[in-house]
C-alpha positions as CSV (number, residue, x, y, z in Angstrom):
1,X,124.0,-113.7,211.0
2,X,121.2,-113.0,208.6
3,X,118.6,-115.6,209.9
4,X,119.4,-113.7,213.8
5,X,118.5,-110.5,212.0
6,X,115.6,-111.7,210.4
7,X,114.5,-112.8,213.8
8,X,114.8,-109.5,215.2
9,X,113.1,-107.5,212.6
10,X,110.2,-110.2,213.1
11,X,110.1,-109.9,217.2
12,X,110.3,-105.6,216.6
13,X,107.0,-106.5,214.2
14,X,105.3,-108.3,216.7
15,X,105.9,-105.9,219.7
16,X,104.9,-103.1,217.6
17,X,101.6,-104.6,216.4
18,X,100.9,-105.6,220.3
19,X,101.1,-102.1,221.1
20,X,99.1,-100.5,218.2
21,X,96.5,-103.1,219.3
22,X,96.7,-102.2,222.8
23,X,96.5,-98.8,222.1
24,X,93.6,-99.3,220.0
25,X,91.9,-101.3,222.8
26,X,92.6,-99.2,225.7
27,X,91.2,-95.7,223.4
28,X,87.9,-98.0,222.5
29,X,87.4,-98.7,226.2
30,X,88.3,-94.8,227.0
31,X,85.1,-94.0,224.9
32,X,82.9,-96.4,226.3
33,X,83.8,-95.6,230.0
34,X,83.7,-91.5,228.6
35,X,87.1,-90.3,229.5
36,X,87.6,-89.3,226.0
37,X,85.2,-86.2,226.1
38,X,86.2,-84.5,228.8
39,X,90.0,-84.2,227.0
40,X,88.5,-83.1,224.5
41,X,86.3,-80.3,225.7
42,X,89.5,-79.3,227.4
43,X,91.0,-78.7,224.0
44,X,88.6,-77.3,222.7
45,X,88.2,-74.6,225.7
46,X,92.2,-74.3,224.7
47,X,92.0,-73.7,221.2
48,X,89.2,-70.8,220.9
49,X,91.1,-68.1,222.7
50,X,93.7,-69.1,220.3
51,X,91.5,-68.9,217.4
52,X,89.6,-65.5,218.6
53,X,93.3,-64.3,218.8
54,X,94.0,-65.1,215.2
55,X,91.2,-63.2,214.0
56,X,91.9,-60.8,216.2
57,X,95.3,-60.7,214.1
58,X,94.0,-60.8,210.5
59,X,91.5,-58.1,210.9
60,X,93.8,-55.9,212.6
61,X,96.1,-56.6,209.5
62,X,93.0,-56.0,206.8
63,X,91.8,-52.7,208.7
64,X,94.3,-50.6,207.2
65,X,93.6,-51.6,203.4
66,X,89.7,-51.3,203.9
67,X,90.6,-47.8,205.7
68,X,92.5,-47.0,202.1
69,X,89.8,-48.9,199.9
70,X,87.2,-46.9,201.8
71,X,89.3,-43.3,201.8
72,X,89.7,-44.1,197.6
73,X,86.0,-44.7,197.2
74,X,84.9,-41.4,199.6
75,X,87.6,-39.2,197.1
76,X,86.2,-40.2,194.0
77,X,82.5,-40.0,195.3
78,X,83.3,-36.2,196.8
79,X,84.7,-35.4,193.4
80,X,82.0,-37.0,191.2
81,X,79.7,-34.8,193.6
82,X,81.8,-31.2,193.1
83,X,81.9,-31.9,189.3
84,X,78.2,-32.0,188.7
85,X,77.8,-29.5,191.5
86,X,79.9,-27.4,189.1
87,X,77.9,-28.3,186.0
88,X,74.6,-28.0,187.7
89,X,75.8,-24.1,188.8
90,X,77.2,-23.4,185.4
91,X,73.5,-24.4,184.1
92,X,71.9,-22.4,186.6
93,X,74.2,-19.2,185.6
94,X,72.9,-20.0,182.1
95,X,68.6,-20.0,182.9
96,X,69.2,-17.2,185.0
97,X,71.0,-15.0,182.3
98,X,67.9,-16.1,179.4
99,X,65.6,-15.3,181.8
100,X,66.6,-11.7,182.6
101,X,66.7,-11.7,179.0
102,X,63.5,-12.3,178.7
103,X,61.9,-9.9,181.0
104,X,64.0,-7.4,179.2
105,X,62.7,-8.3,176.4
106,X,59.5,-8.3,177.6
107,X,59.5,-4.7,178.8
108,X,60.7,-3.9,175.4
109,X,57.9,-5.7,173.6
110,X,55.4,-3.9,175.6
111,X,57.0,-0.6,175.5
112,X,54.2,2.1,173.8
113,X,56.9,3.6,171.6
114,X,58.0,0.6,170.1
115,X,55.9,0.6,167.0
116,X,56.5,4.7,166.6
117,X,60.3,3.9,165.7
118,X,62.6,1.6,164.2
119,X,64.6,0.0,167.4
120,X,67.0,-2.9,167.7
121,X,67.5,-5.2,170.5
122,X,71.2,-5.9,171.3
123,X,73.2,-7.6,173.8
124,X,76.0,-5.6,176.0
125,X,79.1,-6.4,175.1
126,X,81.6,-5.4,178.5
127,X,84.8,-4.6,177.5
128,X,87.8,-3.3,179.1
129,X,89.1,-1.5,176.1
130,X,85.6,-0.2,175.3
131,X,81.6,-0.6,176.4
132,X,80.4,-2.2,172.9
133,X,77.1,-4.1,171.6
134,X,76.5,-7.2,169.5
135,X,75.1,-5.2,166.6
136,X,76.8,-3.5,163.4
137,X,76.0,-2.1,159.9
138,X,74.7,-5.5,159.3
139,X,71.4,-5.0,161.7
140,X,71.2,-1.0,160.5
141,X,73.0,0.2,163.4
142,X,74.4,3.7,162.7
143,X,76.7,6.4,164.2
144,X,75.3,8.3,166.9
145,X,72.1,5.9,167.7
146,X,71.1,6.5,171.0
147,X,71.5,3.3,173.7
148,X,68.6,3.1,175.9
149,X,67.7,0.8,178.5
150,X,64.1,0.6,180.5
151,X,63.3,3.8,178.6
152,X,66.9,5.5,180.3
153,X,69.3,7.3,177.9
154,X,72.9,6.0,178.8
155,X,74.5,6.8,175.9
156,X,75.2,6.9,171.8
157,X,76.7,4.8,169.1
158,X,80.2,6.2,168.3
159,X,81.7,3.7,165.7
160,X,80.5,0.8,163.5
161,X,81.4,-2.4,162.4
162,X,79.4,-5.0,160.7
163,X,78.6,-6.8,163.7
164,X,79.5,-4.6,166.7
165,X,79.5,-1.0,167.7
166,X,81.4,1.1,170.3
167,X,79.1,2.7,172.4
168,X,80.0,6.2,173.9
169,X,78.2,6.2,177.4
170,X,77.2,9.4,179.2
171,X,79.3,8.4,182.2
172,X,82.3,9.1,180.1
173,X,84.6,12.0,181.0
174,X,84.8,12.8,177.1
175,X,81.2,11.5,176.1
176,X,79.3,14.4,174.3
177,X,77.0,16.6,177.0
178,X,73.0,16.1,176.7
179,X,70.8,18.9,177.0
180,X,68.4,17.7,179.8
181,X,66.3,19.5,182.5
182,X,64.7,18.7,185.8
183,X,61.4,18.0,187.1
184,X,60.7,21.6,188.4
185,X,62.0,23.0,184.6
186,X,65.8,24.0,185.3
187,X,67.8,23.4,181.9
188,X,71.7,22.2,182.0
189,X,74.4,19.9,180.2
190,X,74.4,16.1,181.2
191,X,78.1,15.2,181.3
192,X,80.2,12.3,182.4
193,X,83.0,12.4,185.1
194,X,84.7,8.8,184.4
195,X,82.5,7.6,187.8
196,X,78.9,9.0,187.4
197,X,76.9,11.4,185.6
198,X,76.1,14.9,186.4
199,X,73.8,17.9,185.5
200,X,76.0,20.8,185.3
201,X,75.4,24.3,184.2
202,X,72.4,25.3,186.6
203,X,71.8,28.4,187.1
204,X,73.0,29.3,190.6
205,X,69.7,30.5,192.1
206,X,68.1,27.4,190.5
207,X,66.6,25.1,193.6
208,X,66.4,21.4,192.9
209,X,65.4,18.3,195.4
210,X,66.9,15.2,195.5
211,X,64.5,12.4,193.5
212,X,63.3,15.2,190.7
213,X,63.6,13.1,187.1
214,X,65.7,14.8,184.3
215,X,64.6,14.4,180.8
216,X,66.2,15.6,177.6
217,X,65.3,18.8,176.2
218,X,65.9,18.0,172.5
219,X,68.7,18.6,170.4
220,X,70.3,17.2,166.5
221,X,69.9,13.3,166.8
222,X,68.2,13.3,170.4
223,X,64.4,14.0,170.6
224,X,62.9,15.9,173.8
225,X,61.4,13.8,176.5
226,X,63.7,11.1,177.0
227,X,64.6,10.1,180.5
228,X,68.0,10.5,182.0
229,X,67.7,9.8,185.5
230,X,66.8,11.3,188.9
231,X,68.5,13.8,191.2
232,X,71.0,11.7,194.0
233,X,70.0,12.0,197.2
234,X,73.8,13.3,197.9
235,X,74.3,17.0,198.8
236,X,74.0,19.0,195.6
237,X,77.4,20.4,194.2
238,X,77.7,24.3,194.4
239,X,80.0,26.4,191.9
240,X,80.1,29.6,191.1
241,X,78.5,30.6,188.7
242,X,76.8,27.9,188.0
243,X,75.2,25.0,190.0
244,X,76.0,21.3,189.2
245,X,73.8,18.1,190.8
246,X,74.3,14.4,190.8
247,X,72.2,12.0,188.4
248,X,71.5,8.5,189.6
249,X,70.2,6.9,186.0
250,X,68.8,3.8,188.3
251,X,70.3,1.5,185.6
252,X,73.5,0.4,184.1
253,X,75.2,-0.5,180.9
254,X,77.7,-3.1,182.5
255,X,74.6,-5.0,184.2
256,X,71.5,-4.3,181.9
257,X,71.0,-8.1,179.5
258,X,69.7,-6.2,176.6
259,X,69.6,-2.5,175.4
260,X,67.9,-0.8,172.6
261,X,69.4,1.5,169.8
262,X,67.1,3.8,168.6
């Protein structure tokens, strides 16, 4: 029984090797006749539709993560941006403030009564509680020092502290009246009502035009000469007995970069 399987194992040997060589034979004779390239163009023509497909597949796949990666990069970009937009602004705010400082300084300098009287420059200080400057006892600054700004009165120093000092303005409903009087020589009280400032106490008869200046007259702790503002333009206010006219002083406390205490 063995020797009979041994014989069959041999015969299966045999057949198989006459086939691989036959095989071998007939695909060396399909080359040199050249049926072999035509099969395989065929495949070829097959397999790239296949393959265009597949890439087809994988970048439909990747699209959405670049789409992300992309969206990521475009946030951080647009925020890097804002930020020194920001910062470029802020800086801006900054060179714009010094140099209106400057030019009021400027006019200040060049002022012709600078060098008659002791003056100090000082910086607004906008308050809700209370209009104020950066300047005290320590710079000299006393009670009842007048504020001026671009040679305009608006107002007087009405408390003290070493480095700041509350600053009564004219447009204030309780603010102290100025003597003053207009351009064609009518005298009356500047006084404050909360929202602008007014020349009250005109005689009746008295006829003023809109754009006449008002100076101060002089009185204790305000010398004569100093320039209040002009007449408004708005219709002049009549009372009996007395005549009162709107002041526009042309310039403000709350926007004014410096202001000088006499």
């Amino acid at each position: 029984m063995g020797k009979i399987r041994m014989n069959r194992s041999k015969q299966q040997w045999v057949q198989e090797g006459i086939w691989a060589v036959a095989l071998s034979l007939a695909m060396f004779l399909a080359t040199r006749v050249g049926w072999v390239e035509p099969v395989v163009i065929a495949m070829q023509g097959s397999l790239v539709p296949v393959a265009s497909r597949v890439t087809t597949v994988i970048q439909y796949i990747e699209q959405p993560f670049f789409s992300l990666s992309h969206l990521y990069s475009s946030t951080a970009e647009l925020a890097e941006v804002k930020t020194k937009y920001a910062t470029a602004l802020a800086q801006l705010s900054q060179l714009e403030q010094y140099k209106a400082e400057n030019q009021q300084l400027r006019k200040m300098i060049e002022n012709r009564y600078l060098a008659l009287s002791p003056r100090v420059i000082a910086v607004p200080i906008v308050s809700y509680a209370y209009p104020a400057i950066a300047a005290g006892s320590n710079q000299q600054i006393g009670v009842g020092g007048l504020i001026v700004t671009a040679d305009t009165l608006l107002g007087r120093v009405s408390a003290v502290l070493p480095a700041e000092a509350q600053v009564e303005l004219l447009i204030n409903k309780d603010a102290r009246p100025v003597l003053a009087e207009t351009e064609s020589g009518f005298q009356g009280l500047v006084k404050g009502t909360g929202r602008s400032v007014i020349l009250t106490q005109l005689p009746a008869e008295a006829t003023i035009d809109p754009g006449e200046r008002i100076i101060t007259v002089g009185q204790p702790g305000i010398k004569a000469g100093i320039f209040v503002g002009v007449v408004a333009a708005d219709q002049v206010i009549a009372t009996s007995p007395v005549k009162t006219v709107p002041i526009d002083q042309l310039v403000s406390f709350y926007t004014t970069p410096l202001v000088e205490v006499w």
